[in-house]
C-alpha positions as CSV (number, residue, x, y, z in Angstrom):
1,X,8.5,17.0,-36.3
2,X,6.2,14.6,-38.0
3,X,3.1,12.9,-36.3
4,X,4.2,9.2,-35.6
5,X,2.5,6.7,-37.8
6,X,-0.2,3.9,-36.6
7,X,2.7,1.2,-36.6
8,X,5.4,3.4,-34.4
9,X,2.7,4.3,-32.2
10,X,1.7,0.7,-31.5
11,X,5.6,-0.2,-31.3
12,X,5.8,2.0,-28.7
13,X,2.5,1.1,-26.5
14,X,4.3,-2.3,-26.8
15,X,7.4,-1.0,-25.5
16,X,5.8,0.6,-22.2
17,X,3.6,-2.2,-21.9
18,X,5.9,-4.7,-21.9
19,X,4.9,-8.5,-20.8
20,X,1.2,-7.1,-20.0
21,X,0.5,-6.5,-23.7
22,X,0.8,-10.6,-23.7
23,X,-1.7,-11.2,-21.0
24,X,-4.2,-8.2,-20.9
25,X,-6.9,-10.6,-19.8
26,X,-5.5,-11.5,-16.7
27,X,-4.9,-7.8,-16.1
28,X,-8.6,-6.7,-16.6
29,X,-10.0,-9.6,-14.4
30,X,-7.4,-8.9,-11.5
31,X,-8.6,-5.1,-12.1
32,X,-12.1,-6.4,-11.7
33,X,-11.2,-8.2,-8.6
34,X,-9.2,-5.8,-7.0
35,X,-12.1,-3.4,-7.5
36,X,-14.7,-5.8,-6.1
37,X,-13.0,-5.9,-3.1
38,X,-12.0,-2.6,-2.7
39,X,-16.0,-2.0,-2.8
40,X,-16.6,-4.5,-0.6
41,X,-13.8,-2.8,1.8
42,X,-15.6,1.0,1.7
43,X,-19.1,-0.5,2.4
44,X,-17.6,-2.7,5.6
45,X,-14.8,-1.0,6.9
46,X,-14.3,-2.3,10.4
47,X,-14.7,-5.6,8.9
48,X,-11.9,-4.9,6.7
49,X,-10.0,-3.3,9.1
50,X,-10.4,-7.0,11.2
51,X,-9.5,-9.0,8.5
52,X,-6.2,-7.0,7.3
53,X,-5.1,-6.6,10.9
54,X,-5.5,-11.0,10.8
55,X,-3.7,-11.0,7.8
56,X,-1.3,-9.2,9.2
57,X,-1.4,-11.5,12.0
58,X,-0.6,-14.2,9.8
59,X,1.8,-12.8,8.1
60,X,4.0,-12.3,10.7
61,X,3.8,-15.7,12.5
62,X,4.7,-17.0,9.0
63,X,7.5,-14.7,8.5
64,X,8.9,-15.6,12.2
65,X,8.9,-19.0,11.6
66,X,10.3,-18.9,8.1
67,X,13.1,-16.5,9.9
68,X,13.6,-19.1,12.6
69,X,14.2,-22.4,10.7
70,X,16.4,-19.8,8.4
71,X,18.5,-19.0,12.0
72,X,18.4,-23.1,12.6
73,X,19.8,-23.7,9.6
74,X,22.6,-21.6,9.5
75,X,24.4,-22.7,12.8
76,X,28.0,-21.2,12.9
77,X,27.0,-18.3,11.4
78,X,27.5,-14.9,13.6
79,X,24.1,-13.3,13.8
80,X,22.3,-16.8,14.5
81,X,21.2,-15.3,17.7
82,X,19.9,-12.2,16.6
83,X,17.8,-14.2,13.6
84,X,16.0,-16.1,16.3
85,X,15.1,-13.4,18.4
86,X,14.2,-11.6,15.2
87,X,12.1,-14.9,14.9
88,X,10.5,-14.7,18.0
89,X,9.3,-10.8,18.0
90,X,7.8,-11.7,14.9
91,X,6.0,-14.4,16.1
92,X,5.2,-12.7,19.2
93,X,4.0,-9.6,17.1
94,X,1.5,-11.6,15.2
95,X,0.2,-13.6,18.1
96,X,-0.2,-10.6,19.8
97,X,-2.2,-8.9,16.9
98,X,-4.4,-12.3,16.6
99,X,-4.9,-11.8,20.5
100,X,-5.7,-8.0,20.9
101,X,-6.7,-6.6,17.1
102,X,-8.3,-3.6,18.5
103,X,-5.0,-2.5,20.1
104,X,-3.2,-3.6,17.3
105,X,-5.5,-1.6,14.8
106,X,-4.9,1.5,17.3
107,X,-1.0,1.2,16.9
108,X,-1.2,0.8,13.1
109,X,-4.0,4.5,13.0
110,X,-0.9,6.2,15.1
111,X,1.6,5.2,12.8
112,X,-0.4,6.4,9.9
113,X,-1.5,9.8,11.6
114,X,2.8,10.4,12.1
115,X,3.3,9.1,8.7
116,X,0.9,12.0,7.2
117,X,2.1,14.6,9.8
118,X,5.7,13.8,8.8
119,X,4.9,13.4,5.0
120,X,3.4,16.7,5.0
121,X,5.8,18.9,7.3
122,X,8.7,17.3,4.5
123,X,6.7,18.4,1.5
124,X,6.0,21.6,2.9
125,X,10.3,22.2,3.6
126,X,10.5,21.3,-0.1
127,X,7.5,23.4,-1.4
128,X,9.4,26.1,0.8
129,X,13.2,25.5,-1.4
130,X,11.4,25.1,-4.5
131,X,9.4,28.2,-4.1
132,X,11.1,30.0,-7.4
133,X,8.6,27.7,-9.4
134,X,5.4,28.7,-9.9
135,X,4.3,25.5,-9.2
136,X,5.2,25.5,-5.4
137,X,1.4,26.6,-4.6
138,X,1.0,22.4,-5.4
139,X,3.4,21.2,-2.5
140,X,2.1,23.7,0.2
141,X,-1.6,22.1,-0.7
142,X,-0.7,18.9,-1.3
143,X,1.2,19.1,2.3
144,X,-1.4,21.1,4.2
145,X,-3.9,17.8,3.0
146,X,-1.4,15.6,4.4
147,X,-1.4,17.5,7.9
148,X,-4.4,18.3,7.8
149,X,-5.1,14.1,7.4
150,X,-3.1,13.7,10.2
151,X,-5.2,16.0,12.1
152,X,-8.6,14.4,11.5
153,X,-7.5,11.0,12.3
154,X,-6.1,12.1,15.7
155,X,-9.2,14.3,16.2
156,X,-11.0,11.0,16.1
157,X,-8.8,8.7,17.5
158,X,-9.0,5.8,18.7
159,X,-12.6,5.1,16.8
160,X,-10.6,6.1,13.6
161,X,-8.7,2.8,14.4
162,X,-11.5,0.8,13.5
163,X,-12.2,1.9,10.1
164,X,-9.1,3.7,8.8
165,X,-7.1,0.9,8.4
166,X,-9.8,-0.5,6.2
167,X,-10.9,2.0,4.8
168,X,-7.7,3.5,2.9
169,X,-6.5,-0.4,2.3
170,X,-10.2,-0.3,0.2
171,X,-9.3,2.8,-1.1
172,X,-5.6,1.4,-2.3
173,X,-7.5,-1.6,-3.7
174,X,-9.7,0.3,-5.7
175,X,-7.0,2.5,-7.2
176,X,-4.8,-0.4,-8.0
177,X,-8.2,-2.3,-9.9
178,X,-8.7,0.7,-11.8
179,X,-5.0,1.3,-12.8
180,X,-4.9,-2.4,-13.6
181,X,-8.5,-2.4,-15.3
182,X,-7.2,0.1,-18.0
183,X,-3.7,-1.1,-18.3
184,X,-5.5,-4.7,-19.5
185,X,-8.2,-2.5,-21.9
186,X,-5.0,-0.8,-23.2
187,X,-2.8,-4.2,-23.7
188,X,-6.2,-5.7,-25.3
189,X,-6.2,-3.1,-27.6
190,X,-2.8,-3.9,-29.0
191,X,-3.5,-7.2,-30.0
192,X,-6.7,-5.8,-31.6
């Protein structure tokens, strides 16, 4: 098979790029950004653990109230009463986090600790069927990191509930900057 030439090569970065090949500016200063702040989020953890648990907050009351004028406005329809209740707990959920954020931040720190416990007993059942590959060895360590995660935050919990939250949103942040950051250096590079 023959080496692809300079012009199929570009055709085809402009075929997984897509749209973003139009605009890579934007996507290198939203990598920038998203990298800022992800730094900003390592170095002051609880504070971003406070501020995400307040946007969550906010999100919430906003959702509720967008659900309730949704359950208002469609009178006569069946599940009208289960849209405002639906409204309501939202509400309530995000009053309740703007009220109590430490308690809040400790609920959200459990629910991650069971997310990697369960995460990593499911990767280690399939490392376990798929152990004819020579590759299994991947899912048995990429599941005992996931347990053993899970592990460490409920070693330290609740004082994990302070930072964790913050610190793996930072840690998100910065991945999705960098991804971002070299999808825009790769889109710039088309037009070049």
């Amino acid at each position: 098979m023959a080496d692809p030439t300079i012009d199929q090569v570009k055709q085809m970065r402009t075929a997984v790029l897509g749209a973003a090949a139009k605009v890579p500016g934007a996507l290198i200063g939203l990598g920038i950004l998203f990298i800022v702040l992800g730094m900003i989020g390592v170095a002051g953890q609880t504070l971003f653990s406070f501020v995400s648990i307040n946007v969550l907050g906010a999100f919430l009351i906003v959702g509720g109230i967008l659900q309730g004028i949704h359950a208002l406005k469609s009178l006569g329809w069946k599940s009208v009463g289960i849209q405002a209740i639906l409204a309501i707990l939202y509400i309530a959920a995000g009053l309740y986090t703007w009220a109590f954020p430490i308690p809040a931040l400790e609920v959200i720190t459990l629910w991650l600790a069971a997310i990697f416990f369960v995460t990593g007993f499911l990767r280690l059942v399939s490392a376990f069927q798929h152990r004819v590959f020579g590759e299994w060895f991947w899912l048995v360590l990429s599941s005992a990191i996931s347990i053993l995660l899970g592990v460490m935050i409920m070693n330290s919990f609740p004082s994990s509930s302070l930072w964790l939250p913050g610190l793996l949103i930072a840690v998100e942040l910065l991945l999705q900057g960098w991804s971002m950051l070299f999808l825009g250096l790769a889109a710039r590079s088309l037009t070049k």
